[in-house]
C-alpha positions, 0 to 999 in steps of 0.5 A: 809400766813395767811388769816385774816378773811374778815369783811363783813358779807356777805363775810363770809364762813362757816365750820359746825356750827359756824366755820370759815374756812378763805378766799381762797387763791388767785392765781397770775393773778386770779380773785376772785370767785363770791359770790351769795346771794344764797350760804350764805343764804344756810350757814346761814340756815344750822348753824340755823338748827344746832343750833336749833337741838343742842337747841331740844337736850338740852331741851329733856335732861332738860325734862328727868331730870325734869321727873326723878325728879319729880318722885323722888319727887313723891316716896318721897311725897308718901312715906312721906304720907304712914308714916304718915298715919302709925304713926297716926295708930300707936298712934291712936291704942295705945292710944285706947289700954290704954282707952279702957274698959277692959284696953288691952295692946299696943302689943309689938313684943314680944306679936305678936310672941305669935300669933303662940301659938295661942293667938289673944289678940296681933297683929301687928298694922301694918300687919292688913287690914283696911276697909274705908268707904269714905264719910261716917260718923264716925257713922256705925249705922242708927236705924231702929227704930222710937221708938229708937229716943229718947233714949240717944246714946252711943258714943264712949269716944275715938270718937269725932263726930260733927254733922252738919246739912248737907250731909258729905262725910266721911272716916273712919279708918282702921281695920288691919287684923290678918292674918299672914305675910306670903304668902306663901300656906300651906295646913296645917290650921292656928293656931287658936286664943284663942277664948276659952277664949274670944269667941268675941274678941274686935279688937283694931282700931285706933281714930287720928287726922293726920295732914293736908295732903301736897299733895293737888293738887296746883290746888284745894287749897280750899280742903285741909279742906278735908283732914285735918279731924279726921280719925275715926273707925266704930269699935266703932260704935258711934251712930248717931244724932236723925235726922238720925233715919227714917224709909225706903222709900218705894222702896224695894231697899235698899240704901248704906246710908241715908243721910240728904238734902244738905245745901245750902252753899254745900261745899264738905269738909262741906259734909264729917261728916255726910254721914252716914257709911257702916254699918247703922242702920235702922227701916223698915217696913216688908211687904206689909201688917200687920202682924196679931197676934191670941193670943189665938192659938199663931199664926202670920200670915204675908204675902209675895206678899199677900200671908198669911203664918202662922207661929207658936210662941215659947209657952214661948213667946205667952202672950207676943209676939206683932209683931210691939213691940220693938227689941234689937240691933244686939249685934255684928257688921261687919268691911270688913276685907279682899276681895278675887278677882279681875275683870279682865275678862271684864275690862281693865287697872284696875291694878296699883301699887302706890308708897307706894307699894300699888296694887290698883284695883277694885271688885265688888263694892270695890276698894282694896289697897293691900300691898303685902309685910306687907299683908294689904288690905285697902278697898275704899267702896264710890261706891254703884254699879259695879265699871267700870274703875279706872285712876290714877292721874299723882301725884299718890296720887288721883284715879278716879273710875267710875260706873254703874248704881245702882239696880234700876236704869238699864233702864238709858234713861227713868230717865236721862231727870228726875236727882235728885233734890240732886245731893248728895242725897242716890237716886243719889248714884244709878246714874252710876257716878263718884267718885276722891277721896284720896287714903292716906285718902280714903276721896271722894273729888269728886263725877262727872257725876250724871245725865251727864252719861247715863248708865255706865263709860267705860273708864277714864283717867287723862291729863298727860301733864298739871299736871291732871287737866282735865279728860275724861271719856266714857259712855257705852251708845249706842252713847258712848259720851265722856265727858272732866272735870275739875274735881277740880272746885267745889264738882261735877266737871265742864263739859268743853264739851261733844261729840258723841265719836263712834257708836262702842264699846270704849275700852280705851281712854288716854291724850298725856302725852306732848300735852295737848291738844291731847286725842286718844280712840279706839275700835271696827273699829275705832282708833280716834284722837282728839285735844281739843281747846277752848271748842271744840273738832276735830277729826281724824279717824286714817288711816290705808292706804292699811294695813288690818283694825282690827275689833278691836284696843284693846289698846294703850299707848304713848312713851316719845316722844308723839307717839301712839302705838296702838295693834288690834285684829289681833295681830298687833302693831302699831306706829302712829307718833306724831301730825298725823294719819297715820302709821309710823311703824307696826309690824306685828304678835307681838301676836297670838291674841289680844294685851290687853296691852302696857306698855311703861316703862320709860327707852322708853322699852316696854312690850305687854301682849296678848290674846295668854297668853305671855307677850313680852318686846320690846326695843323702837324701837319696835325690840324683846329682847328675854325676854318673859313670858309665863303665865300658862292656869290656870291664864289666859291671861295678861289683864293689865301688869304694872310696880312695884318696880324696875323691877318687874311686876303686871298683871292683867288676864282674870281669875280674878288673879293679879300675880307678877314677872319679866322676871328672877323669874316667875310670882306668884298669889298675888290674885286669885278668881272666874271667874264665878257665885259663889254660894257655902260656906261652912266655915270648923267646926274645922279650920279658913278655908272656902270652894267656888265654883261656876259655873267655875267648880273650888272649893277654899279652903281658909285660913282667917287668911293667906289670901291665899288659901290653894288648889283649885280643878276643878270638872269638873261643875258648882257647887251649892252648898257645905258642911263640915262633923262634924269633917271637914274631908269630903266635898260635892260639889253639881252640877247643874247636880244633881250630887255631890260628896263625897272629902277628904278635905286634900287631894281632893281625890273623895271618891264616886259621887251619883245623885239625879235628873237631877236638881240643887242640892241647899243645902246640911246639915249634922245633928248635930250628923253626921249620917245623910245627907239631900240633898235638889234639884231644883226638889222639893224634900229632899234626905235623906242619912245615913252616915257610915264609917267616912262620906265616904259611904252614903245610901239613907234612902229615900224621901221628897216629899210634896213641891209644888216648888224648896228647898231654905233652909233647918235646921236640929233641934238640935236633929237629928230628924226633918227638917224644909224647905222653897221652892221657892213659900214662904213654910215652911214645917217640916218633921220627917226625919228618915221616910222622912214624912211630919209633918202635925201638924205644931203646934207641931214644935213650941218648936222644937229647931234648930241647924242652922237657914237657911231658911228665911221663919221662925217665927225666921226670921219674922223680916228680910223681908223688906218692898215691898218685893216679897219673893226672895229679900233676898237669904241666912240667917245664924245664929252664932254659939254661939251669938244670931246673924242673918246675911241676904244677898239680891238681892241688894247686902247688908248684914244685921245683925240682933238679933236672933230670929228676930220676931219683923216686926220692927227688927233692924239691921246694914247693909252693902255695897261691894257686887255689885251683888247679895249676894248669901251666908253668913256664920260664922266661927266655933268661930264666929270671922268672916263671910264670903259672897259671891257675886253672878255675882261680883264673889267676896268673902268677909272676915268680922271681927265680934266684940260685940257691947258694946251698946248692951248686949247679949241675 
C-alpha cells in the first residue's frame, strides 16, 4: 500500500534535490527507526546546495548570453559609427568637389576605373588614407612671421572656422589615399598619375558636419559636445586668427603646437577649436646672432654656435637683398598619407583590431587605424613623443595611448617638483603623459598624468568588469609607481591613488574582467596581485610554492571565469585561481622561451604565441589542439596575437611586422618595416617608388601608390646611405664599412662592390648628365667616380680633400662640372669635380645653379636654421623637383616646408609632427606629388601627400 507523505517537516525524508521518496514500510511487531536532528539537517544542506549550484548554472548562462550580446550590440554600434563617419566623407568630398576652384568633378566608378590608365584627377572617396590631427585646430598654419599679422587671411569658403579665446583640442578630417586596393607586391611600378598635365595636383578632402556621435560612454555625458564638432581638413589650410602669429620661444626645441593660455572655465570640448594644427605656421628668429649684410661685396655673414660663415648673394639679388626682409609662403603643404612600420621590438600588447575592421597600433609618434581590406590608414597624430603602450575600452570605440617624455624633457626627476602652470600648455605636451581619445572622431577627450608620471607610460589598461571607468597605468620610473584613474571625471582625469607597484621592471598590468576590484602586474621576479578597496590598494606577490621561480613573468590574461593565466621566462604557463595567489595548474615547456602573449578567445580556447617563433592553440583546459603556426625567421617572433574577423589572427613580431592569418592559410605581412636605425632614402627618377635602408642590413623597395613593397634584400650591413642612377635602373647602397655596392633595381642582382675608406659612406649623387658618381665619406673626403656601361663599371677619377671634418651633404650644379659640400664643422666648400680640386675663389659660385639643393649650409638654405641652434639640429634638406619648395627634417623629429631659396632669417614655413625620433632624410618624388621622411630611432617611414597652397603663388 501507499504511504501517504508524513506532515511534519521534520519527519521528512529526501531523494536528491526536492524529492520525496515516502515513509518506510513498517514491519509487524517493529518499532520505528529513530530520526536525529543531524540527518535532516545534512538533507536540508544538501538540497540547498543543490539549489545553489543549479542557481550558479543559470546565472553563469544568463552572464554568457548577456556577453554575446553586448558584443552584438558593440559590432553594431561600431559599425553604425563606421557608416556614418563614411557617409559624412562621402557628402563632405562631394560637396567640396562642386565648390571648389577649378569646379573638379565627384568621381564616379566609372572615373575611378580610369585610375589604371594613369589618371589622378579620379579617386575613390572611400579607398583613400586619412590623416587626423586630434586637438588641433582646423588651421594647419602658425606664420613665422611678425610683419605677416596684419594682413588679412585667406580662409577656405568650404571651412567655417570659430575662433575662441581659449586652448582647444581639435580634429581634423581625413585625406584618402590614391593608392590601389590591392595588396598584393608586384615588382612591376604602379601606373603613374597624370602629373604631366597637372604637376600639382589638388587632392579632394572632405569639410561636414556629422552628427552628435551616440557612442559617448554613459558615464561622461557631459562631452558628448565633444564630439558633435565640424570635422574640418587641414588641405584647406585656413589661416589662423592674428593672435596666433608669434614668434618661437627661445628654447631650440620646437614644439608640436603653440597654443593660447587656457580660459579659466576650461572645458575640455571649449578646448577643441583652437589647438593649433600639425602643420603650423611659424616666425623665428635664425641664429644666436645677426646676420650681417656687406652690400658692397655682396656677402652675408651669418653665424652657427658663433662661428662667422660667409656666404655669397646671387648678383641679381645683392642691391636688393635684406637678410631680415620679408619671405613668401611655402607654396605647397604636406598632409600624412600613408606610415610604414610598426613598434613591435620592445613593445607589448600594442595590436588590436576594432570592430569596424580597423587594425590600430602605434609608431613612432603616430597611432595608425588601418583598414586592410579598403587599404585606408587613419593617423591619430595628438602625441608629441614616442608612444609607449595603448589600451583599448571595453566599449571598443575609445583608445588611451601613453608617452614618453618629450625632446627635452628626458631628465624627468629634476622637472616633476616644477609641472607647468598650464597643464594644456605646448610645454606640457613634452611631459610623458597620457591621452583617451575617440577612435571614430580622432577627437582627444582626455589628456591624464602631466606631472603625475615621472618618465614614461609602461603599460596601460582599462577596467573590464565596471564597463571601463577606471584605468591604471605604470610609469617607466625607477620605483615603477602604478597610478588608478577615473579617466572621465573632468578634461585631466582624477587620480584615485597611487603606489610603489615593484622595484623590478613591469611588463603588463590588467583588470579581472568579473572582479572590480582585482588589478594583477607582472614582470621581472614578481607576478603581484592587487585588490583595490576604498581608496586604498593591497597587494599580494604571487606564490610559486616548490616550482622554479622565473626571472621573468612576461605575460598574462584572464579567462571567462576570472583566473590568470600567466607565462614566464622559462617558457612555462600557469593558472592562478580565481581570488587567490597560488598555482592551480601549470604547464611545463608550452614554449622554448619566453611566452610573449596569451589570447583567451571567447569560446574559453586560447593561443599563446613565443619567443621560439610558434604560435600554440590550447583548448580551456589548457590540453594541446594540434593547430600550431610556425612564423618564418624573417618576420620575427609573435609579440602580440589578437583576434580579427571570424577566425582570423593579427600578430604583432619582434621585427616591427603586423601579419594576419589563421591555423588553415598561413600568416601573410599586412605591415613590414625597419627594425633598426634608418638612414638611407633614395626615391626612384622615373617611378612612384622610393628605396630604404638602414642599420638592419635590409634594403626596402617601396611602391606609394600600392603601399606595399615591391622587394626587399639583406646586404649583409648597415647601410648609410643610397641612390637611383638617372634612368633608375642602378642603385648604390653605401655601408658604414666604407663599402657600397653597385645593384640592379629589378632584379637585386650585385653588379660589382668598391671601397672608399674604412668610414661611414654619408651620401652618394650622380651628376645630372649620368657620367659622373660622387661619394661623400666620414673620412673627410669626395670620391669622384666615372660611370660607363649603363651605370655598371665605376672608375675613380680621383679625390677631394680639403674638408677639416666629416661630409654631411653634397650638390651636383646643374652643369656637371662642380660640386658644393657642407662637413660637420658647419663648411661650405665648392670644388671643380673633373679635377677633384678645391675652388678657392668662392665668390665665382655665386651664380653657379644647382641641380639639387642638399646641403643646409647654403645662401639658398640661410632661412632654415632656428634660433639657438648648434648646426646639427637639422640633418637632411631637400629641394623639389619642379616647385620652388624646400623641406628640412631636424633633431626634434619635425619636418618643416619652406619656399626655395629660403635666404630670408625670417623664412616662413609650415611644420610638421610624426616622427619621434630624429628625422634623418627627406626627399620628393620624381613629380612631386609626395614626400617621404624617414625617421632615424622610430625606424618609421612616412608617406606625405604635397598640394599647392592656393594662399600662396609660385615663384
Amino acid at each position: 500500500m501507499s504511504e501517504e507523505p508524513p506532515q511534519g517537516a521534520n519527519n521528512r525524508m529526501f531523494n536528491g534535490p526536492g524529492g520525496y521518496r515516502g515513509a518506510p514500510k513498517m514491519v509487524l511487531g517493529a518499532s520505528p527507526p529513530p530520526v536525529t536532528i543531524t540527518k535532516v539537517f545534512d538533507a536540508w544542506n544538501e538540497m540547498i546546495e543543490n539549489e545553489n549550484q543549479s542557481l550558479r548554472d543559470r546565472v553563469a548562462d544568463l552572464e554568457k548570453k548577456v556577453h554575446e550580446q553586448t558584443d552584438e550590440i558593440m559590432c553594431l554600434r561600431s559599425t553604425l559609427a563606421d557608416v556614418l563617419r563614411r557617409i559624412s566623407t562621402i557628402e563632405g568630398a562631394r560637396a567640396l568637389a562642386n565648390n571648389h576652384a577649378g569646379g573638379r568633378a565627384t568621381p564616379t566608378k566609372d572615373t575611378v576605373r580610369l585610375r589604371h590608365n594613369n589618371s589622378d584627377s579620379a579617386r575613390d572617396v572611400s579607398k583613400r588614407a586619412s590623416s587626423y590631427l586630434p586637438g588641433r585646430s582646423p588651421s594647419s598654419t602658425q606664420i613665422r612671421g611678425a610683419h605677416e599679422a596684419s594682413k588679412p587671411f585667406n580662409s577656405s569658403p568650404h571651412l567655417r572656422v570659430t575662433f575662441r579665446r581659449g586652448v582647444h583640442y581639435q580634429s581634423t578630417s581625413s585625406l584618402y589615399s590614391d593608392g590601389h586596393s590591392s595588396s598584393s607586391v608586384s615588382p612591376a611600378p604602379s601606373p603613374s598619375p597624370t602629373q604631366a598635365n597637372n604637376p600639382h595636383p589638388v587632392h579632394t578632402a572632405r569639410h561636414t558636419t556629422p552628427s552628435p556621435s551616440p557612442f559617448a560612454s554613459p558615464a561622461r555625458p557631459h562631452q558628448l559636445g565633444v564630439l558633435n564638432k565640424r570635422w574640418a581638413s587641414t588641405s584647406d589650410f585656413a589661416t589662423p586668427a592674428h593672435h596666433q602669429y608669434h614668434h618661437l620661444a627661445p628654447s631650440p626645441t620646437p614644439t608640436n603646437s603653440q597654443l593660447a593660455r587656457r580660459p579659466n572655465s576650461g572645458s575640455l570640448h571649449n578646448l577643441n577649436h583652437l589647438r593649433s594644427s600639425n602643420s603650423q605656421l611659424n616666425l623665428s628668429r635664425h641664429g644666436a646672432k645677426e646676420a650681417q649684410y656687406n652690400g658692397e661685396e655682396g656677402i652675408v655673414k651669418m653665424y652657427l654656435r658663433g662661428r662667422p660663415i660667409n656666404l655669397y648673394v646671387p648678383t641679381p639679388m645683392r642691391e636688393t637683398y635684406v637678410p631680415n626682409g620679408p619671405s613668401s609662403s611655402p607654396p605647397a603643404k604636406l598632409k600624412l598619407e600613408w606610415v610604414y612600420g610598426y613598434r613591435g621590438r620592445d613593445c607589448r600588447n600594442n595590436v588590436y583590431q576594432l570592430p569596424t575592421g580597423e587594425i590600430v597600433y602605434f609608431v613612432a609618434a603616430v597611432v595608425v587605424l588601418y583598414n586592410v581590406e579598403d587599404q585606408m590608414q587613419r593617423h591619430y597624430l595628438g602625441h608629441t613623443d614616442d608612444i609607449k603602450c595603448l589600451a583599448v575600452h571595453p566599449n571598443k570605440l575609445l583608445i588611451a595611448t601613453g608617452q614618453t617624455a618629450g625632446h627635452d624633457r628626458r631628465d624627468a626627476r629634476s622637472w616633476r617638483l616644477n609641472p607647468p602652470s598650464d597643464p594644456l600648455s605646448p610645454e606640457a605636451e613634452e611631459w610623458p603623459h597620457i591621452r583617451v581619445w575617440d577612435s571614430v572622431s580622432l577627437n582627444t577627450l582626455h589628456v591624464i598624468g602631466i606631472s603625475d608620471i615621472e618618465r614614461s607610460v609602461a603599460c596601460l589598461a582599462f577596467s573590464k568588469a565596471d564597463g571601463g571607468s577606471l584605468l591604471v597605468a605604470v610609469d617607466e620610473a625607477p620605483d615603477h609607481n602604478m597610478s588608478v584613474w577615473d579617466w572621465s571625471r573632468g578634461e585631466r582625469g582624477y587620480k584615485l591613488l597611487e603606489t610603489k607597484c615593484s622595484a623590478d621592471q613591469v611588463l603588463a598590468v590588467d583588470f579581472s574582467p568579473v572582479d572590480r576590484s582585482t588589478i594583477i602586474t607582472c614582470g621581472k621576479n614578481h607576478i603581484s596581485f592587487w585588490n583595490y578597496e576604498s581608496g586604498m590598494l593591497a597587494k599580494r606577490m604571487g606564490v610559486f610554492e616548490n616550482r622554479e621561480r622565473p626571472k621573468y613573468v612576461t605575460s598574462i590574461s584572464f579567462t571567462d571565469t576570472g583566473n590568470v593565466i600567466s607565462g614566464d621566462s622559462n617558457g612555462n604557463l600557469l593558472i592562478w585561481q580565481r581570488g587567490g595567489n597560488t598555482v592551480y595548474k601549470m604547464v611545463r615547456g608550452a614554449h622554448d622561451g619566453p611566452v610573449f602573449s596569451i589570447l583567451v578567445q571567447k569560446d574559453g580556447g586560447i593561443i599563446t604565441g613565443g619567443k621560439d617563433g610558434r604560435i600554440v592553440e590550447w583548448d580551456r583546459d589548457l590540453e594541446r589542439t594540434g593547430n600550431v603556426i610556425e612564423i618564418p625567421e624573417q618576420y620575427g617572433s609573435p609579440r602580440v596575437v589578437t583576434s580579427g574577423r571570424g577566425s582570423q589572427l593579427v600578430v604583432g613580431t619582434t621585427r616591427n611586422c603586423v601579419l594576419g592569418g589563421t591555423f588553415t592559410f598561413p600568416l601573410r605581412p599586412v605591415m613590414q618595416g625597419h627594425t633598426e636605425e634608418l638612414w638611407a632614402l633614395a626615391p626612384h627618377p622615373g617611378h612612384h617608388q622610393f628605396l630604404t635602408a638602414g642599420y638592419d642590413r635590409t634594403c626596402y623597395l617601396w611602391d606609394t601608390m600600392a603601399h606595399t613593397i615591391v622587394w626587399s634584400k639583406d646586404i649583409g650591413e648597415h647601410a648609410q646611405s643610397a641612390a637611383f642612377s638617372n634612368n633608375g635602373e642602378i642603385v648604390i647602397i653605401g655601408t658604414t664599412s666604407g663599402r657600397w655596392f653597385v645593384m640592379d633595381s629589378e632584379t637585386r642582382e650585385m653588379y660589382s662592390q668598391h671601397q672608399d675608406g674604412n668610414e661611414p659612406i654619408q651620401v652618394l649623387k650622380f651628376s645630372p648628365n649620368g657620367q659622373y658618381l660622387a661619394v661623400g665619406s666620414r673620412d673627410n673626403n669626395i670620391y669622384i667616380y666615372q660611370v660607363s656601361e649603363d651605370c655598371r663599371k665605376y672608375t675613380r677619377v680621383g679625390r677631394c680633400q680639403g674638408h677639416s671634418s666629416f661630409v654631411t651633404h653634397l650638390d651636383w650644379s646643374a652643369d656637371s662640372q662642380f660640386l658644393q659640400t657642407n662637413s660637420g664643422d658647419y663648411e661650405l666648400l665648392f670644388w671643380n669635380a673633373g679635377l677633384c680640386r678645391q675652388i678657392a675663389q668662392t665668390s665665382q659660385m655665386r651664380d653657379v645653379e644647382w641641380a639639387t639643393q642638399s646641403c643646409t649650409l647654403t645662401f639658398a638654405t640661410l632661412g632654415i636654421w632656428p634660433e639657438g641652434t648648434d648646426g646639427t639640429d637639422i640633418n637632411t634638406c631637400a629641394k623639389a623637383n619642379q616647385m620652388d619648395l624646400l623641406a628640412t627634417g631636424d633633431d626634434f623629429g619635425k619636418i618643416k616646408l619652406f619656399a626655395s631659396p629660403a635666404c630670408q632669417q625670417r623664412a616662413r614655413c609650415l611644420e610638421y609632427g610624426g616622427h619621434s625620433s630624429h628625422v634623418t632624410a627627406v626627399g620628393f618624388l620624381q613629380d612631386d606629388s609626395r614626400m617621404i621622411s624617414t625617421g632615424g630611432r622610430d625606424t618609421a617611414v612616412m608617406q606625405w601627400v604635397v598640394s599647392s597652397n592656393s594662399s600662396s603663388s609660385h615663384r
